[in-house]
Each structure stands twice: as C-alpha cells, then as structure tokens.
C-alpha positions in Angstrom: -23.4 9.2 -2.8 -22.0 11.1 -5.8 -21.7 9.1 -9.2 -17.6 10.0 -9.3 -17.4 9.1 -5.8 -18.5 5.8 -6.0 -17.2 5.6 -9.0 -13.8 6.3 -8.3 -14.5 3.9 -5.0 -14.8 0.8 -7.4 -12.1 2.3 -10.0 -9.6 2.0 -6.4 -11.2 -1.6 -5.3 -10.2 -2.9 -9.0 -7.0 -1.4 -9.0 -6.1 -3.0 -5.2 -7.6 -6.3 -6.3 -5.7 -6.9 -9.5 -2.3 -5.3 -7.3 -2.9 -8.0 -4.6 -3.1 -10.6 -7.6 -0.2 -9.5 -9.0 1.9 -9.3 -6.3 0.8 -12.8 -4.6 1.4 -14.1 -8.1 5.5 -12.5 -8.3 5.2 -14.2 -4.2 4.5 -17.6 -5.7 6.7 -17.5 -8.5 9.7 -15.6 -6.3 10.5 -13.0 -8.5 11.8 -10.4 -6.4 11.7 -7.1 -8.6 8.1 -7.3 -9.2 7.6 -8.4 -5.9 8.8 -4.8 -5.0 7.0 -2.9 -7.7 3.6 -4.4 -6.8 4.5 -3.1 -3.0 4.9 0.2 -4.7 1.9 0.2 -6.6 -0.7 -1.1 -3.6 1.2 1.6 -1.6 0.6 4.2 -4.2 -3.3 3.3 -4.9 -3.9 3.2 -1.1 -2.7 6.9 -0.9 -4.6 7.8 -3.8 -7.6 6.6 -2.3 -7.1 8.2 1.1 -7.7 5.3 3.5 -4.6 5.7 5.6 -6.0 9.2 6.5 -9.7 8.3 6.7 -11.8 5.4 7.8 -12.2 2.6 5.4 -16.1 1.8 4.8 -17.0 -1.9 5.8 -17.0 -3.0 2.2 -13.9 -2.5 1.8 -12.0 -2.9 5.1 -10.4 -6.8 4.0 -8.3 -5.3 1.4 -7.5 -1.9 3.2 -6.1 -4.0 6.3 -4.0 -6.0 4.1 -2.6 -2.7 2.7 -1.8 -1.6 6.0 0.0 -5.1 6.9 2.1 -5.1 3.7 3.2 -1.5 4.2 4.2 -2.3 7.8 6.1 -5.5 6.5 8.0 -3.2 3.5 8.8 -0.5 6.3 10.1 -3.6 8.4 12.2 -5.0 5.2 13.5 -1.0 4.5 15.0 -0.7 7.8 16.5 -4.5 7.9 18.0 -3.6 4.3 19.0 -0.5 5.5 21.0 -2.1 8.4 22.5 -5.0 6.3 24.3 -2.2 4.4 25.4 -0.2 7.5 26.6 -3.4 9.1 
C-alpha cells in the first residue's frame, strides 16, 4: 500500500472518530446546532474518503456503517422538516 494512501486512510479514521465524539457528545448534552454541524461534517469526511462509492475495508467497516445510518436518519429528518413546513 502507498505511504499517502494509508496515510490519508488513518488521517479519515481520526477525523470520523473525533466527528462521532463530537456529535454523540452535542446528543448527550441536546444542543441541536452542533448536532447538525457534526452531521455535516461526518457527511463531508465520508465523501472525502470515498466509501459511499467504494467498499469499506474490514478495519474500518464499524464506523463507515454508522456513517451510512446517520446519513439515512438526516435524509429522513430533511424530508420530515421539509413536510412540517409544507403542512
């Protein structure tokens, strides 16, 4: 494996780490604004890394399944937002 490959691999694991500890933290403490701008960030890093379009190796497959579950649970809140302002 290249050195900036795997290097950039555990630059992406540190980044998703310290946004799921951030955002579970804003959870806990129900603050909803940085609630939001973790979701943004994890969704952010997750592109950057390029899991959603490629197969996540096992190391990392915890943290990329909880990615995938938090941007299906945003999605979810967008469209019920969305329809609380329609209706």
């Amino acid at each position: 494996m290249n050195t900036k490959t795997r290097l950039f691999k555990i630059g992406i694991q540190v980044l998703l780490t310290f946004a799921y500890i951030g955002y579970f933290f804003s959870l806990y403490r129900g603050i909803p604004r940085n609630i939001l701008t973790y979701i943004n960030y994890i969704i952010i890093i997750v592109c950057l890394s390029g899991c959603l379009f490629v197969k996540p190796e096992k190391e990392s497959k915890i943290l990329y399944v909880l990615t995938r579950v938090n941007c299906i649970v945003f999605i979810i809140w967008a469209i019920v937002m969305a329809m609380q302002l329609i209706i």
